[in-house]
PyMOL CGO cylinders between C-alpha atoms (Angstrom):
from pymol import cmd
from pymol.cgo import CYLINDER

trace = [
    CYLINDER, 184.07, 66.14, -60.56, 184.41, 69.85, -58.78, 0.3, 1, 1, 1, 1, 1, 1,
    CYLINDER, 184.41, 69.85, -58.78, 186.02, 69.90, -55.54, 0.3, 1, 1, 1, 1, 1, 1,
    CYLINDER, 186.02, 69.90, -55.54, 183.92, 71.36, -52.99, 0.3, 1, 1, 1, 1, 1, 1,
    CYLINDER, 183.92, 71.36, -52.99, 184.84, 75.52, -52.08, 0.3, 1, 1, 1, 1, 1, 1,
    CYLINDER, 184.84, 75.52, -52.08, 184.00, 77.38, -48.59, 0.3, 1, 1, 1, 1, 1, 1,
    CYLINDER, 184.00, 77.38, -48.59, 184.42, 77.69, -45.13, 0.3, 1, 1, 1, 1, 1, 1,
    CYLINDER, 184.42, 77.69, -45.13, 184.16, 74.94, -42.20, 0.3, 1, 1, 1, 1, 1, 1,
    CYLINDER, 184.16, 74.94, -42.20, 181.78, 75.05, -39.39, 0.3, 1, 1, 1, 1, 1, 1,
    CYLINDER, 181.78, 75.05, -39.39, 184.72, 75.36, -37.44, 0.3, 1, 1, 1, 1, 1, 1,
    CYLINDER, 184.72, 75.36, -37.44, 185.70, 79.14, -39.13, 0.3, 1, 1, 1, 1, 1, 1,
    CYLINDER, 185.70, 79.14, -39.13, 182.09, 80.18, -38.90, 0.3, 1, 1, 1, 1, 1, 1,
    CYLINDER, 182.09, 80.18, -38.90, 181.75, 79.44, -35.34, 0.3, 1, 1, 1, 1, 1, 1,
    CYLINDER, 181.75, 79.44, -35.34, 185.13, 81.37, -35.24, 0.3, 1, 1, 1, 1, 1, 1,
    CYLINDER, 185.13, 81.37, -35.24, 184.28, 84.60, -37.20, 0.3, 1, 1, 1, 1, 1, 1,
    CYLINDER, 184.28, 84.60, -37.20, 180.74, 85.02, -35.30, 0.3, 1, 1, 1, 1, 1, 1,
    CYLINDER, 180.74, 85.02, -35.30, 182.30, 84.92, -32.01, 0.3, 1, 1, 1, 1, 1, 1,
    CYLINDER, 182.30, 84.92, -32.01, 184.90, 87.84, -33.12, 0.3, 1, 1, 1, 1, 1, 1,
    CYLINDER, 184.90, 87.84, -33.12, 181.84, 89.76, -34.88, 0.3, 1, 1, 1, 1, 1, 1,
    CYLINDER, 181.84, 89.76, -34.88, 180.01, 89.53, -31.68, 0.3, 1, 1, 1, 1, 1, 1,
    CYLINDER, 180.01, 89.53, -31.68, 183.44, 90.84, -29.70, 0.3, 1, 1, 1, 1, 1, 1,
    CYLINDER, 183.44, 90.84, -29.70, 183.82, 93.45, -31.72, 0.3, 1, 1, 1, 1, 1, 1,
    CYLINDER, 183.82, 93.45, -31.72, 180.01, 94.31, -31.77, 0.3, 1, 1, 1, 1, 1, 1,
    CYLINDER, 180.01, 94.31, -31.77, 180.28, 93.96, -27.95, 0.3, 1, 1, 1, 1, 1, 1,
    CYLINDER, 180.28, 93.96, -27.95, 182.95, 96.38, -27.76, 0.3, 1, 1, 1, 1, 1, 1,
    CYLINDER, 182.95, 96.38, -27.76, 180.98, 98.80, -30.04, 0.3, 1, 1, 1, 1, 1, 1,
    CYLINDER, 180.98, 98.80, -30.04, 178.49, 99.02, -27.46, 0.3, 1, 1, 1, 1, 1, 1,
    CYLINDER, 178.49, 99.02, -27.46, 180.40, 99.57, -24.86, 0.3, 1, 1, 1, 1, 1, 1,
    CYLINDER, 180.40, 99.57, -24.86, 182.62, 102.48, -26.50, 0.3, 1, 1, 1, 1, 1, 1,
    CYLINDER, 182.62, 102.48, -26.50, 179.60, 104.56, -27.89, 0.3, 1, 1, 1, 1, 1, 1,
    CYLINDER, 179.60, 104.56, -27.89, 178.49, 105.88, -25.27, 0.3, 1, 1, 1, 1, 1, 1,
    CYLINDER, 178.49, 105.88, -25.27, 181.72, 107.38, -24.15, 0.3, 1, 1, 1, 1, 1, 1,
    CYLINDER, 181.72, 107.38, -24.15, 182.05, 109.06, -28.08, 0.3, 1, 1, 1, 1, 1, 1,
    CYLINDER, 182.05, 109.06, -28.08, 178.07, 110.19, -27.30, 0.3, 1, 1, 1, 1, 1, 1,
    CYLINDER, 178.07, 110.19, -27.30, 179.15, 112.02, -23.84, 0.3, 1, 1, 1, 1, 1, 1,
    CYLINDER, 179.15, 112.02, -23.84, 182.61, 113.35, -26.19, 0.3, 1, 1, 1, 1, 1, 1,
    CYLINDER, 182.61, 113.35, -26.19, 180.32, 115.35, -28.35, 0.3, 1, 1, 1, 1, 1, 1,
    CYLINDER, 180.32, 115.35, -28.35, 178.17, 116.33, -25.20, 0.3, 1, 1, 1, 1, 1, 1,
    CYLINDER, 178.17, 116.33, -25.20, 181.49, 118.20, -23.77, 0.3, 1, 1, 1, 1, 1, 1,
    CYLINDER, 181.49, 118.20, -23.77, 182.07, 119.34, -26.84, 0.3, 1, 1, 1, 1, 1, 1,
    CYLINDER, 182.07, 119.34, -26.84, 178.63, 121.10, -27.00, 0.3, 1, 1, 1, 1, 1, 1,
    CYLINDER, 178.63, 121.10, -27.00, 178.91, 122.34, -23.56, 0.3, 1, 1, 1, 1, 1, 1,
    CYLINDER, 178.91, 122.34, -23.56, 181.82, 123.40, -23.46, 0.3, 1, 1, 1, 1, 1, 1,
    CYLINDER, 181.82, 123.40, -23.46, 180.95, 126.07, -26.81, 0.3, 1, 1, 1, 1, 1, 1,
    CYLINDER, 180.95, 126.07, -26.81, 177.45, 126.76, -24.52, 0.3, 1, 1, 1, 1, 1, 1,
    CYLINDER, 177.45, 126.76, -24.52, 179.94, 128.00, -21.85, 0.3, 1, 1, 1, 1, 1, 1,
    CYLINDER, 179.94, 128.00, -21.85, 182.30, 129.67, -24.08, 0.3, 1, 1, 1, 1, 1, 1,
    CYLINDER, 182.30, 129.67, -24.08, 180.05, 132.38, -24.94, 0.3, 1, 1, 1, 1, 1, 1,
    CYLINDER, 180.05, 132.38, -24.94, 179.97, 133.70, -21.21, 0.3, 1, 1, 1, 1, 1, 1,
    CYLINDER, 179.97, 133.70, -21.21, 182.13, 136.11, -19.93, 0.3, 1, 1, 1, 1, 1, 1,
    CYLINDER, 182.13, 136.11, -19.93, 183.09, 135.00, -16.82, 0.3, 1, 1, 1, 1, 1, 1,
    CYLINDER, 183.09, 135.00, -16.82, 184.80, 132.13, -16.09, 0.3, 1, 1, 1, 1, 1, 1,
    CYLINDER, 184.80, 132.13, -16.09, 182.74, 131.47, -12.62, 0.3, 1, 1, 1, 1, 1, 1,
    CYLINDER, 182.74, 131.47, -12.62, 179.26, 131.42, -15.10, 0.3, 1, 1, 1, 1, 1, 1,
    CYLINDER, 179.26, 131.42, -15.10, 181.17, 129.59, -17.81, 0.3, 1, 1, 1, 1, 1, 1,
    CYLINDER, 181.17, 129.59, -17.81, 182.14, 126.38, -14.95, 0.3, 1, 1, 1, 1, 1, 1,
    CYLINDER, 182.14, 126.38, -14.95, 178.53, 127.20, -13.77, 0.3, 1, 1, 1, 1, 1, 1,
    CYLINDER, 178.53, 127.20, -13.77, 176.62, 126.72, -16.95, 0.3, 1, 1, 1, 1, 1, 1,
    CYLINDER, 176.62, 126.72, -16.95, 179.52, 123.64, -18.07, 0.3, 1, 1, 1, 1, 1, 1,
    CYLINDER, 179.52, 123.64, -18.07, 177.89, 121.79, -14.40, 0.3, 1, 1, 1, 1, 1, 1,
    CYLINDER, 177.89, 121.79, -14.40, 173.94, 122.49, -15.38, 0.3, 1, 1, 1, 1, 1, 1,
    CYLINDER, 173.94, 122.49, -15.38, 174.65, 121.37, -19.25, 0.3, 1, 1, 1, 1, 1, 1,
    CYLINDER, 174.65, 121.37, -19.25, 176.77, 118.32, -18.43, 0.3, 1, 1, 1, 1, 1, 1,
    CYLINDER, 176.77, 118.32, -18.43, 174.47, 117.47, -15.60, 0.3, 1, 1, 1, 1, 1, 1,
    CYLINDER, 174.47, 117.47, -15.60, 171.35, 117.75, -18.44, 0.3, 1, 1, 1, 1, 1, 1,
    CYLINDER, 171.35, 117.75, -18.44, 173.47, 115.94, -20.89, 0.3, 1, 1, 1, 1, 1, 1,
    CYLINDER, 173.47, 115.94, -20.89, 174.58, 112.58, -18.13, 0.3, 1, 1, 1, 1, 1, 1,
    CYLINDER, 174.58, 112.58, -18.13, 178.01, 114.12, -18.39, 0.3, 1, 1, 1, 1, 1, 1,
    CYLINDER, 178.01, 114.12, -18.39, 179.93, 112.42, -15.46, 0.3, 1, 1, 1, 1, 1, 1,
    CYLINDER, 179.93, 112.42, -15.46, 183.92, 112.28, -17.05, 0.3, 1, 1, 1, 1, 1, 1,
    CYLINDER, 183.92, 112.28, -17.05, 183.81, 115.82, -16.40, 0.3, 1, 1, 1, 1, 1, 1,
    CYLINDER, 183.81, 115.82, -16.40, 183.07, 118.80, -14.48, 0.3, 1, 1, 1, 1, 1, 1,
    CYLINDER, 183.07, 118.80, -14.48, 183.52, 122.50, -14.45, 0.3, 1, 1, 1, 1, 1, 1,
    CYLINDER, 183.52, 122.50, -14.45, 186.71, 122.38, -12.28, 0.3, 1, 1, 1, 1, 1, 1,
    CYLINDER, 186.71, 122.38, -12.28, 188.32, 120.12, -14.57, 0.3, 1, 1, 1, 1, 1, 1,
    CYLINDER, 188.32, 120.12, -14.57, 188.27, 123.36, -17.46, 0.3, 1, 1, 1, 1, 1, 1,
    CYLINDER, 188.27, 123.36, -17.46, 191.02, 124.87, -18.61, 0.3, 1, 1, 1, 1, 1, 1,
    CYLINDER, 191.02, 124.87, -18.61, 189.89, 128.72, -18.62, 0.3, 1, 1, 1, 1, 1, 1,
    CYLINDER, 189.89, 128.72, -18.62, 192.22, 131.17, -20.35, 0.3, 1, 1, 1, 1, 1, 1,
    CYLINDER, 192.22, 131.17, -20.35, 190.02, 134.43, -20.62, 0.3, 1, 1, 1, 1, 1, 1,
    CYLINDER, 190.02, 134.43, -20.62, 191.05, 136.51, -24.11, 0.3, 1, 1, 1, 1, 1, 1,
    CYLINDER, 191.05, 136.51, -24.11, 191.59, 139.67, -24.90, 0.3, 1, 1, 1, 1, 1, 1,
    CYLINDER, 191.59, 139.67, -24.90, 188.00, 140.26, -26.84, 0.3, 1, 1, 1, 1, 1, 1,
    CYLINDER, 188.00, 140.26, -26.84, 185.97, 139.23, -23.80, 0.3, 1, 1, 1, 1, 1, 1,
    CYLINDER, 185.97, 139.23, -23.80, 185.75, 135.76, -24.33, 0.3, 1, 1, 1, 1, 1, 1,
    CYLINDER, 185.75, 135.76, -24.33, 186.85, 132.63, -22.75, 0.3, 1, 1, 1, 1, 1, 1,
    CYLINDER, 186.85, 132.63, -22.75, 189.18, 129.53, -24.43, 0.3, 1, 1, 1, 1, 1, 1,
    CYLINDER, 189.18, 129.53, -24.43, 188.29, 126.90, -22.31, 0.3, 1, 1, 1, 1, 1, 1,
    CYLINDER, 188.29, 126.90, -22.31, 189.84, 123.33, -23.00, 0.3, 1, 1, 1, 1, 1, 1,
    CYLINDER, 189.84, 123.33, -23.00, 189.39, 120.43, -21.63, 0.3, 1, 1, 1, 1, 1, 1,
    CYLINDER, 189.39, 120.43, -21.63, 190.99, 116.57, -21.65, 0.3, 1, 1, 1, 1, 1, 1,
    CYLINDER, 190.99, 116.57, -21.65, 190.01, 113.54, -19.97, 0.3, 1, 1, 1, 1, 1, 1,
    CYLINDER, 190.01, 113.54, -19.97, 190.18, 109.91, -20.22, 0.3, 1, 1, 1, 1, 1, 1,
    CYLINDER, 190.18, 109.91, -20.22, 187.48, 106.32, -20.32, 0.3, 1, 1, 1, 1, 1, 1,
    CYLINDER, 187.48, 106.32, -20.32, 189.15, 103.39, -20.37, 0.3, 1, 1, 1, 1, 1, 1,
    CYLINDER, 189.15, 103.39, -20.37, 187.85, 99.26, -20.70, 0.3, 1, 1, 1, 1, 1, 1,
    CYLINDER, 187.85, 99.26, -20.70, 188.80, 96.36, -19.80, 0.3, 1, 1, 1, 1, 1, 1,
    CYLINDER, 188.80, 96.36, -19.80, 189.00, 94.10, -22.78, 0.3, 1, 1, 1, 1, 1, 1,
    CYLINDER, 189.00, 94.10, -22.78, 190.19, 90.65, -22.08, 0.3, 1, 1, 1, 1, 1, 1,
    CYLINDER, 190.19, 90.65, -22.08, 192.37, 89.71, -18.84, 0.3, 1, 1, 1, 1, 1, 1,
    CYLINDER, 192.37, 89.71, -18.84, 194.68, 92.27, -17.89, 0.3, 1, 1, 1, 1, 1, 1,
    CYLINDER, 194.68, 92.27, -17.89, 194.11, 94.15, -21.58, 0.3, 1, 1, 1, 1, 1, 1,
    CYLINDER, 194.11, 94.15, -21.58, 192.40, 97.56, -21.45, 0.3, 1, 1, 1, 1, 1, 1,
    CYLINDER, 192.40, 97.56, -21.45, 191.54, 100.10, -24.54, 0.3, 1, 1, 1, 1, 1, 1,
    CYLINDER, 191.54, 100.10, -24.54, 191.79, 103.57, -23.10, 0.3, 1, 1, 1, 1, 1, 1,
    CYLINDER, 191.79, 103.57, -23.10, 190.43, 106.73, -25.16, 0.3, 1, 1, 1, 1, 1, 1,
    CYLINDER, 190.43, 106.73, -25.16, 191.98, 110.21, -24.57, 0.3, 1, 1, 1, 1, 1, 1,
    CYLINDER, 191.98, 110.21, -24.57, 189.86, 112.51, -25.39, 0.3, 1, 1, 1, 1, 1, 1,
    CYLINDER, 189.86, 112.51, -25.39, 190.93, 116.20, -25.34, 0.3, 1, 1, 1, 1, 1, 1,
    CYLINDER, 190.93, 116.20, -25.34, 188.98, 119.45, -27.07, 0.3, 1, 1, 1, 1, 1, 1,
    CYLINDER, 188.98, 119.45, -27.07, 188.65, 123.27, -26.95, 0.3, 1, 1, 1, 1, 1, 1,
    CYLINDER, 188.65, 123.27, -26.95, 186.24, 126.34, -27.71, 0.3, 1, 1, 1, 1, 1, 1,
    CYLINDER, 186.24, 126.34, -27.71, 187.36, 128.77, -30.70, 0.3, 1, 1, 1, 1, 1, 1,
]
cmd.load_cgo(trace, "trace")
């Protein structure tokens, strides 16, 4: 006779409910990786300016078009280089609450070239 080989109800129940956390926390974190690479675009749209007044400017009116809300054009870094163009660089933060007093917090933290 072959003995019977798998998993309990008990560790299915168990694995779907940490698929569905992690899923849930999926959800909740892609958004805040969508609105990275919306900095990230904006801030290379302002980078090509010359001034660092129309380089904040143009950072508000892209981030504003893109639902950017971790960050605005005071928050840049401008440094303005020697072949008229601007480094700008920029860091900022998300975090969520994960279970109780637990949190995941993402740093996120970029620059033109």
């Amino acid at each position: 006779m072959q003995s019977e080989r798998g998993g309990s109800l008990l560790q299915t129940l168990f694995n779907l409910v940490v698929l569905a956390y992690v899923v849930l926390l999926g959800v909740r974190v892609a958004p805040a990786l969508i609105e990275y690479g919306a900095v990230s675009k904006a801030v290379a749209r302002a980078a090509t300016l010359s001034s660092e007044e129309q380089a904040r400017q143009v950072f508000d009116a892209e981030a504003t078009l893109r639902g950017v809300s971790s960050v605005r054009g005071s928050d840049l870094r401008i440094e303005s280089t020697g072949d008229r163009t601007l480094r700008i660089s920029y860091a900022y933060e998300r975090e969520f609450a994960l279970l109780g007093p637990a949190y995941l917090t993402l740093r996120f933290r970029g620059q033109s070239f």
